[in-house]
Each structure stands twice: as structure tokens, then as C-alpha cells.
N, CA, C and O atoms as a GROMACS GRO file, in nm:
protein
  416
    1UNK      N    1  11.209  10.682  14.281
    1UNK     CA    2  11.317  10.684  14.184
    1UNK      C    3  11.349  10.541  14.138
    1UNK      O    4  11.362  10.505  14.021
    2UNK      N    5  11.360  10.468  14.243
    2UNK     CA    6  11.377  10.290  14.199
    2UNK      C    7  11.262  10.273  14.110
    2UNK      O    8  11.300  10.284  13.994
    3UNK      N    9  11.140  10.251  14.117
    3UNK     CA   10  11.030  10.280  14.015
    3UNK      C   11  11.069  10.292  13.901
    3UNK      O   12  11.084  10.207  13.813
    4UNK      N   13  11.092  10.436  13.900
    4UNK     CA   14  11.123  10.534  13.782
    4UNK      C   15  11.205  10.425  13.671
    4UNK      O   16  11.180  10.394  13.555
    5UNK      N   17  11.343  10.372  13.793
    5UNK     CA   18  11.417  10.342  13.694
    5UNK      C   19  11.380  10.186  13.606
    5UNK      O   20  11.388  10.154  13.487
    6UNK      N   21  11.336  10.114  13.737
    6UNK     CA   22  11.267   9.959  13.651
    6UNK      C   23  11.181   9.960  13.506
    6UNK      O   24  11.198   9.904  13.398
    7UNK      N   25  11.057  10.077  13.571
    7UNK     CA   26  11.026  10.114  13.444
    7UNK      C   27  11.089  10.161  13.288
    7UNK      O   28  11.061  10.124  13.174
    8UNK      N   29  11.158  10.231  13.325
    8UNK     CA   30  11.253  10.316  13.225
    8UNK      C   31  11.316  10.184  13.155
    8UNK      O   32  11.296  10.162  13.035
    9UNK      N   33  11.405  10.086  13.248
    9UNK     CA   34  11.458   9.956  13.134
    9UNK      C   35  11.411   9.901  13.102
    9UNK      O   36  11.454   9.861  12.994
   10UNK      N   37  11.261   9.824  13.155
   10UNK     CA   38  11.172   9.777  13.068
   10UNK      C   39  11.110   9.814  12.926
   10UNK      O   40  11.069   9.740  12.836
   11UNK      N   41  11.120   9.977  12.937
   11UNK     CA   42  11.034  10.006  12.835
   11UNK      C   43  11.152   9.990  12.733
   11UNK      O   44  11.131   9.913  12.639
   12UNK      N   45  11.284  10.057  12.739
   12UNK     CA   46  11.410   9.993  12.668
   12UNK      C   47  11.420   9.864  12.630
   12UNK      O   48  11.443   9.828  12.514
   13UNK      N   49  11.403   9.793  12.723
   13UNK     CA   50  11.415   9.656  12.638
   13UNK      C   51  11.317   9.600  12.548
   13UNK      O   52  11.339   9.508  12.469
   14UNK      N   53  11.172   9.680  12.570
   14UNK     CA   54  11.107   9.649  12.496
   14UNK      C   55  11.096   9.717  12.354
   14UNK      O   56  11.014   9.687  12.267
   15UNK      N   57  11.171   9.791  12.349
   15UNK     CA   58  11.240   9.929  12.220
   15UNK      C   59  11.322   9.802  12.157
   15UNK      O   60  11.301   9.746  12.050
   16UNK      N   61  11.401   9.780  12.236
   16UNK     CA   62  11.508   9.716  12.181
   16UNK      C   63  11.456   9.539  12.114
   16UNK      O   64  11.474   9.490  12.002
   17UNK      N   65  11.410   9.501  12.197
   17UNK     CA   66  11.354   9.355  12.154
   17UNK      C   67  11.258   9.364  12.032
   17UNK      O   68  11.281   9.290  11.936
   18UNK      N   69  11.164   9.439  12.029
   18UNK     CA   70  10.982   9.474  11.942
   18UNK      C   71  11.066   9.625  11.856
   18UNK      O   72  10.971   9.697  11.826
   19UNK      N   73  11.154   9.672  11.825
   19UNK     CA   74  11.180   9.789  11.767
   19UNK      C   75  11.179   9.757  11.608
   19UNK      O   76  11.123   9.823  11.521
   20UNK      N   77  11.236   9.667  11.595
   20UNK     CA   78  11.268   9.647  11.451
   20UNK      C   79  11.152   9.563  11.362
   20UNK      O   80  11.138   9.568  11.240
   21UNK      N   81  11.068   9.476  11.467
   21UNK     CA   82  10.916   9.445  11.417
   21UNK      C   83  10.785   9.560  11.351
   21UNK      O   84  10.703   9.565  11.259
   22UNK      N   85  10.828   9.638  11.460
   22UNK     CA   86  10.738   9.746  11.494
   22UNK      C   87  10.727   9.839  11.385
   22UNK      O   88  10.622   9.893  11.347
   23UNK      N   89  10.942   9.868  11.298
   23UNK     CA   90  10.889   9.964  11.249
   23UNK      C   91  10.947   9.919  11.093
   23UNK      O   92  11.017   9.988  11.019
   24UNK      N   93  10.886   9.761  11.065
   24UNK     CA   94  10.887   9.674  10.949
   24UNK      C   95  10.725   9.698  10.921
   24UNK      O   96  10.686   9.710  10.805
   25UNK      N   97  10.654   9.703  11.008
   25UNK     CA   98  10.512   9.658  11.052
   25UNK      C   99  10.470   9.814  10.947
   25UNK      O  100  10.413   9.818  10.838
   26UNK      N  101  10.528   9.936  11.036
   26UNK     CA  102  10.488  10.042  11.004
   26UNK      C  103  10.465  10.041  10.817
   26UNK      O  104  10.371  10.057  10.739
   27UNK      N  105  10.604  10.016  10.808
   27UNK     CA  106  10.688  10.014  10.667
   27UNK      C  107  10.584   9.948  10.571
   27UNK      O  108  10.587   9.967  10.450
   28UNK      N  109  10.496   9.872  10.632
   28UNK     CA  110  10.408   9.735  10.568
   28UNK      C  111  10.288   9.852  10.556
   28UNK      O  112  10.232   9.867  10.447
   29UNK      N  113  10.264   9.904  10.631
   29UNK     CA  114  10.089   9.995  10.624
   29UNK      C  115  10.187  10.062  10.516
   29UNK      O  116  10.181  10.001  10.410
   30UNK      N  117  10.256  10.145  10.516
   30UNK     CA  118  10.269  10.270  10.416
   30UNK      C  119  10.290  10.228  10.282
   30UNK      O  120  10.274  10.296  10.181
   31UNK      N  121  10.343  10.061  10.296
   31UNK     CA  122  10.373  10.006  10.128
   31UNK      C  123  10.167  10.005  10.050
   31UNK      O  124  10.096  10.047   9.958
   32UNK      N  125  10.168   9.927  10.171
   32UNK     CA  126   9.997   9.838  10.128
   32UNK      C  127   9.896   9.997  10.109
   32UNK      O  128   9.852  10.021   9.997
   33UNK      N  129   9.877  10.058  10.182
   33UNK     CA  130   9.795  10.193  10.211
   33UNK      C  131   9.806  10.280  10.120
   33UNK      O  132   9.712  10.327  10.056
   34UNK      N  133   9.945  10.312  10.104
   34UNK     CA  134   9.964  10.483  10.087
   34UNK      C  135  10.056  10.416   9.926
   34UNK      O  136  10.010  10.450   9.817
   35UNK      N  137  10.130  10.363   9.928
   35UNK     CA  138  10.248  10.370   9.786
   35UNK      C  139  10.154  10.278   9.707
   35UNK      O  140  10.122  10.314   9.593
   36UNK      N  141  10.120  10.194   9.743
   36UNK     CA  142  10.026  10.077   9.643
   36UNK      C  143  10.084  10.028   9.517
   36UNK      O  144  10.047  10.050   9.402
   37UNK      N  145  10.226   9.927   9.580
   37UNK     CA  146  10.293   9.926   9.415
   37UNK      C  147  10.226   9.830   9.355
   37UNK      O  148  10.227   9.826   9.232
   38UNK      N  149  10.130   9.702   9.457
   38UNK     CA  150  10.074   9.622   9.381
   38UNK      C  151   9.918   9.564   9.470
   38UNK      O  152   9.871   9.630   9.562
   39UNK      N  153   9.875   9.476   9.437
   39UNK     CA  154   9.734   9.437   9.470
   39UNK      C  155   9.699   9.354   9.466
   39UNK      O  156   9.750   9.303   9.367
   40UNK      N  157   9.590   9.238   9.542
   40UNK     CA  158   9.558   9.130   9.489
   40UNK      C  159   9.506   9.104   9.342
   40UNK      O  160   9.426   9.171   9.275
   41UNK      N  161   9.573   8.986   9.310
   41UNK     CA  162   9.537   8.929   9.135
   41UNK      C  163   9.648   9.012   9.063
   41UNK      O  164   9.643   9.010   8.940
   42UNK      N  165   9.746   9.083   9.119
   42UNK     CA  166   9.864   9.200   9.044
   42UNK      C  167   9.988   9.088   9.021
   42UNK      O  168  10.033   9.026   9.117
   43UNK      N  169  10.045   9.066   8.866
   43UNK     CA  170  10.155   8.954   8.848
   43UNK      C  171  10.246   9.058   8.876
   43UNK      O  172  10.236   9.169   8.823
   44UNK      N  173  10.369   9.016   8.990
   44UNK     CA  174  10.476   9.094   9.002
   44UNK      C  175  10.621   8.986   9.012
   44UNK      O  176  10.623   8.867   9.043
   45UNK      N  177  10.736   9.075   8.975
   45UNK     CA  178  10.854   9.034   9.014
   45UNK      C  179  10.913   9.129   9.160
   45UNK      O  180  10.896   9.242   9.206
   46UNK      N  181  10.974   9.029   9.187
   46UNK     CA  182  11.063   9.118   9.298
   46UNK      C  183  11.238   9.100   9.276
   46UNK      O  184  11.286   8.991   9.244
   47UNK      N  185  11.303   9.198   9.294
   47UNK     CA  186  11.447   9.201   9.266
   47UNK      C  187  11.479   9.195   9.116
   47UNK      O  188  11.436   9.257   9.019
   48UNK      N  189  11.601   9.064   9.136
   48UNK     CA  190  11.636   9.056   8.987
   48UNK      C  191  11.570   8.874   9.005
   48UNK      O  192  11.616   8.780   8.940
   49UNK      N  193  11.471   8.864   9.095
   49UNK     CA  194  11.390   8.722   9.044
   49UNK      C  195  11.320   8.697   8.907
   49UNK      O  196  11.204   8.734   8.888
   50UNK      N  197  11.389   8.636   8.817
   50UNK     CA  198  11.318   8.616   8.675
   50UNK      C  199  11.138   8.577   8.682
   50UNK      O  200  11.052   8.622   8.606
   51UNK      N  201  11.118   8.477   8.800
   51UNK     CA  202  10.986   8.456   8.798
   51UNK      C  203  10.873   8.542   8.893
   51UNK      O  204  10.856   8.577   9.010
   52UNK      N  205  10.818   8.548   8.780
   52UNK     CA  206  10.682   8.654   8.815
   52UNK      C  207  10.570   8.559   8.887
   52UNK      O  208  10.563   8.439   8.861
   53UNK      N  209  10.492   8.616   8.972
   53UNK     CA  210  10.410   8.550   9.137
   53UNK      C  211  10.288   8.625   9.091
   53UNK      O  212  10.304   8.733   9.035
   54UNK      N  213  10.201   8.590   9.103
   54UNK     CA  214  10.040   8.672   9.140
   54UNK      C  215  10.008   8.650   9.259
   54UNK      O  216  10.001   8.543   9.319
   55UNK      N  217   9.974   8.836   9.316
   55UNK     CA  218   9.952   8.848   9.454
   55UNK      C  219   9.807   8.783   9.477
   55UNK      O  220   9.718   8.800   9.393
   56UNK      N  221   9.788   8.710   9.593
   56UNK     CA  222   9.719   8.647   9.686
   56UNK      C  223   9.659   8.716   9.788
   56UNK      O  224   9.540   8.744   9.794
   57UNK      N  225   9.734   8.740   9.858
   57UNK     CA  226   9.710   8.798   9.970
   57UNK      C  227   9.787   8.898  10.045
   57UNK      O  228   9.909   8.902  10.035
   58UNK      N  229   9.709   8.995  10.134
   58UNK     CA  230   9.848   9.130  10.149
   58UNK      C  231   9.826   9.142  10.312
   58UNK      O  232   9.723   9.179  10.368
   59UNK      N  233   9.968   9.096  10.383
   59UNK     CA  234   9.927   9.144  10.530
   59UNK      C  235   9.969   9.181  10.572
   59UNK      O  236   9.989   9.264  10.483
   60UNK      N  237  10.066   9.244  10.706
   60UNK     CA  238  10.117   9.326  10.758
   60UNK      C  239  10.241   9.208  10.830
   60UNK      O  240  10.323   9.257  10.908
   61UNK      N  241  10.244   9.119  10.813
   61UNK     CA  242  10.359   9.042  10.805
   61UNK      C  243  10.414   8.922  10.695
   61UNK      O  244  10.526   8.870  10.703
   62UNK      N  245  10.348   8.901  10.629
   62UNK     CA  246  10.357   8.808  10.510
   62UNK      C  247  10.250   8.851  10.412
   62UNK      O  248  10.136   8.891  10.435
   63UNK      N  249  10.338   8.826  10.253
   63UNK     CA  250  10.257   8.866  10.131
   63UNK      C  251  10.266   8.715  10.060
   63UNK      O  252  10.361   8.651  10.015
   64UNK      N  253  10.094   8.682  10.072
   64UNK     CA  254  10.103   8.529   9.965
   64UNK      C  255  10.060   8.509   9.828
   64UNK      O  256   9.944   8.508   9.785
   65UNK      N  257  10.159   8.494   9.771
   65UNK     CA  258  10.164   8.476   9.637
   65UNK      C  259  10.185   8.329   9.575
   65UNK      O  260  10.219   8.231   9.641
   66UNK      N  261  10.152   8.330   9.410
   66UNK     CA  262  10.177   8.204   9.368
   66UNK      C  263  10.248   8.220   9.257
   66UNK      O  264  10.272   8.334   9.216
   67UNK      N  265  10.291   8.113   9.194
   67UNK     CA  266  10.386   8.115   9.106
   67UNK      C  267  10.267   8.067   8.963
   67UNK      O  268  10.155   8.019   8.981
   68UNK      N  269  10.307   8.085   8.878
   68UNK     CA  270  10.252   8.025   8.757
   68UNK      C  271  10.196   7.857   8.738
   68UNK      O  272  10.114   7.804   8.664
   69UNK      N  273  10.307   7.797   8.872
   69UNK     CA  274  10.310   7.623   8.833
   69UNK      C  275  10.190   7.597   8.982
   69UNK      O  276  10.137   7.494   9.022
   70UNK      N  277  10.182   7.713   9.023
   70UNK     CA  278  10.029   7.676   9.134
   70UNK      C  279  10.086   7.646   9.240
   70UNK      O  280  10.018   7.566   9.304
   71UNK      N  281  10.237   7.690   9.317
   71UNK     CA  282  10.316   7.655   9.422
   71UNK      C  283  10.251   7.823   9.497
   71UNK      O  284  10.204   7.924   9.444
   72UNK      N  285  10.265   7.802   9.580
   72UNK     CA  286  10.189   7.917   9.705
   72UNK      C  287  10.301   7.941   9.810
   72UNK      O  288  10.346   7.867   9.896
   73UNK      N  289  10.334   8.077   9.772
   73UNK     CA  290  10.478   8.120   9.876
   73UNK      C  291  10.424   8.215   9.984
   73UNK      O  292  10.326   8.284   9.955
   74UNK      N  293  10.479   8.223  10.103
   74UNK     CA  294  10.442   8.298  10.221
   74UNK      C  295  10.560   8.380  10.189
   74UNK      O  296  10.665   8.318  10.174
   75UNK      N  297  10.562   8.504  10.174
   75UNK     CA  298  10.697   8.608  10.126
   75UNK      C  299  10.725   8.714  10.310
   75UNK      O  300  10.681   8.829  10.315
   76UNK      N  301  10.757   8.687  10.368
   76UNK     CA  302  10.799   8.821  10.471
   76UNK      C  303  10.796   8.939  10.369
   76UNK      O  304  10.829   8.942  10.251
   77UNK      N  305  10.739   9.050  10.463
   77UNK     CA  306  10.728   9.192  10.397
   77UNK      C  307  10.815   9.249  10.370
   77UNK      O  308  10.822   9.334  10.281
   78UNK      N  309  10.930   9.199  10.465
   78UNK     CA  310  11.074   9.258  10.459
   78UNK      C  311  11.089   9.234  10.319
   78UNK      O  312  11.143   9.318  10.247
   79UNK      N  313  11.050   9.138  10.281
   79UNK     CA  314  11.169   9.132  10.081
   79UNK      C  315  11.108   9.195  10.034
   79UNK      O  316  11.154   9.230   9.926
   80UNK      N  317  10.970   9.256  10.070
   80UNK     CA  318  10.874   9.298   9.958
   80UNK      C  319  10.897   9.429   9.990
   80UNK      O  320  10.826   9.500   9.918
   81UNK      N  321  10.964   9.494  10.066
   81UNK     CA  322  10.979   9.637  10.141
   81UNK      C  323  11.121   9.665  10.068
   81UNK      O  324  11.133   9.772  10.008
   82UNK      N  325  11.228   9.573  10.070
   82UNK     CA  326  11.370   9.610  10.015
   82UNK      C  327  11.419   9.553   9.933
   82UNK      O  328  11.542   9.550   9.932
   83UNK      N  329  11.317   9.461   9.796
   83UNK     CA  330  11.316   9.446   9.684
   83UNK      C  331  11.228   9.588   9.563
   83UNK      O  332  11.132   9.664   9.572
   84UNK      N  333  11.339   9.552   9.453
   84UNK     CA  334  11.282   9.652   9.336
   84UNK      C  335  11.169   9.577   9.299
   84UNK      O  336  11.173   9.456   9.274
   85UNK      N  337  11.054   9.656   9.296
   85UNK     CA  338  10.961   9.576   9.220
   85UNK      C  339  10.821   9.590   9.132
   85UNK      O  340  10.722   9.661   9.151
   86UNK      N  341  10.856   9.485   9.017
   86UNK     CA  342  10.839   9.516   8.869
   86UNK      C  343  10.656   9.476   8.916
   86UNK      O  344  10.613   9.400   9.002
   87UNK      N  345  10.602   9.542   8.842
   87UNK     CA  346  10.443   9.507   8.838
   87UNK      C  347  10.389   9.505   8.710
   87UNK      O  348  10.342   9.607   8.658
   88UNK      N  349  10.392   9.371   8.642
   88UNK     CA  350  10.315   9.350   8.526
   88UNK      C  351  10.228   9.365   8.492
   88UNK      O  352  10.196   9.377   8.374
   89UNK      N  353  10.134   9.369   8.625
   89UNK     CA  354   9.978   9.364   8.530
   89UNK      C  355   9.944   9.535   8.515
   89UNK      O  356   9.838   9.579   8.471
   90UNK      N  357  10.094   9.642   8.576
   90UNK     CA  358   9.997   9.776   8.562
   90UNK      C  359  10.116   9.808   8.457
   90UNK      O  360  10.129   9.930   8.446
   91UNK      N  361  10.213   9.727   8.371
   91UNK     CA  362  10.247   9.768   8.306
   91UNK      C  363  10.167   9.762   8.175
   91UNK      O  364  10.083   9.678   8.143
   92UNK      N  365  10.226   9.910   8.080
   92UNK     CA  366  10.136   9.935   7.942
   92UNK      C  367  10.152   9.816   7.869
   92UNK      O  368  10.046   9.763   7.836
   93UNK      N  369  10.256   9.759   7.834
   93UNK     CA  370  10.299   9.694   7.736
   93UNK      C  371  10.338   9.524   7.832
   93UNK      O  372  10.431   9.534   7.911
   94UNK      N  373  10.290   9.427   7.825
   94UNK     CA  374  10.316   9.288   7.911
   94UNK      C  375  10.396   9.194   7.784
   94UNK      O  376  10.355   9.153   7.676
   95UNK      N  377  10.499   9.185   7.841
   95UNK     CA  378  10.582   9.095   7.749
   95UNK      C  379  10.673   8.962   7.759
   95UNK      O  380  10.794   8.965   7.781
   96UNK      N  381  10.621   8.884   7.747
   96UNK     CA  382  10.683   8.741   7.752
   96UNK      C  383  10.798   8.670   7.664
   96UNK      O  384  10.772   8.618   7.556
   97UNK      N  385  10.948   8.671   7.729
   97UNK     CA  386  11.040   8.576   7.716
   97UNK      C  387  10.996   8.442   7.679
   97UNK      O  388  10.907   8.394   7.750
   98UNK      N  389  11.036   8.375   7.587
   98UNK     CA  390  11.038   8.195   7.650
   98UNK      C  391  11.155   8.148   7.522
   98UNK      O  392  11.173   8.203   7.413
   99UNK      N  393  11.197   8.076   7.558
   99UNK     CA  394  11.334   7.958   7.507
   99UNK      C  395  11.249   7.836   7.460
   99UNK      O  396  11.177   7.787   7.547
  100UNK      N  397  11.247   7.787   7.356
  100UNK     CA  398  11.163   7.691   7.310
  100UNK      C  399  11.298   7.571   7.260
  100UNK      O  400  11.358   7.586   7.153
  101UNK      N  401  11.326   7.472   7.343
  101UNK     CA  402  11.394   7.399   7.276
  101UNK      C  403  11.309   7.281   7.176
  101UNK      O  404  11.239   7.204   7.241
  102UNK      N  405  11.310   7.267   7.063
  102UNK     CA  406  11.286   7.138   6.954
  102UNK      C  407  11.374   7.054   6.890
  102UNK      O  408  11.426   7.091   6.784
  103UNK      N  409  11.402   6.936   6.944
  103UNK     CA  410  11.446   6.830   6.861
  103UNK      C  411  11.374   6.779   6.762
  103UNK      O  412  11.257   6.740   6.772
  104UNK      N  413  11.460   6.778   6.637
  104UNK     CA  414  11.398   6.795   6.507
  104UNK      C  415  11.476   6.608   6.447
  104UNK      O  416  11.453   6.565   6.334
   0.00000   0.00000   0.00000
């Protein structure tokens, strides 16, 4: 029964410590695998971030992307799991903003 019980809180604490990795991790196969909102070489936004990233690379703990100016971000999956997110290159229609200031 002493056994029983050492075991039993170990495996708890290890629920408790590795639980919320574990089932980010999961969250990461079912985005990348099964939903497929985006892909390597795919220009995306995330949230209400104005600047759009081209995916790099896709892993089960960090998504690396770059920005337009050639800066290279390591993103946790977490933002990429509980951000809205826009995917340009599978949209029909790709449309570009820009503000042009000229002194004349």
C-alpha cells in the first residue's frame, strides 16, 4: 500500500508539472496534421498583428517564421494555437495596404 501510494503522487506530480506541455504539444499535432491552417512558404498574420510572416518552419514547440525585412522569429505554438489566423497565400484575392508619404 506504501508503494501504491508513492507511486500514485509521483505520477500526480508529474500530471501536474508536464500536463499543460503535454496537452499544448497535443494541440500542436492536430493544428499541423489534421486542421492545416497554414504551411511552409504560407504568408500569414496572427491576431490583430498588422504584419504578415512567411512560415519557415513547423514544430511541435516553436513555429519559425520571417518577416518581410528578413528578421527570423521563433513563435511558441501557444500564440499560433490561440491566435485568429489570417492566411494570405490561400487567400482568393491578396491585397496590399501601403501609406506612401511624398514631400513635394
Amino acid at each position: 500500500a506504501n508503494l501504491w501510494l508513492v507511486f500514485s503522487s509521483a505520477l500526480l506530480a508529474f500530471a501536474f508539472v508536464f500536463g499543460q506541455t503535454a496537452a499544448t504539444m497535443f494541440r500542436a499535432l492536430i493544428m499541423i496534421f489534421v486542421t492545416n491552417p497554414f504551411g511552409v512558404g504560407d504568408w500569414v498574420r496572427f491576431g490583430d498583428d498588422p504584419v504578415a510572416v512567411k512560415i519557415q518552419e513547423l514544430g511541435l514547440n516553436f513555429v519559425v517564421v520571417e518577416t518581410f525585412w528578413g528578421e527570423v522569429i521563433f513563435l511558441p505554438v501557444s500564440v499560433c494555437l490561440d491566435a485568429r489566423i489570417y492566411n494570405l497565400s490561400r487567400s482568393p484575392s491578396l491585397w496590399m495596404n501601403a501609406t506612401i508619404d511624398l514631400d513635394v
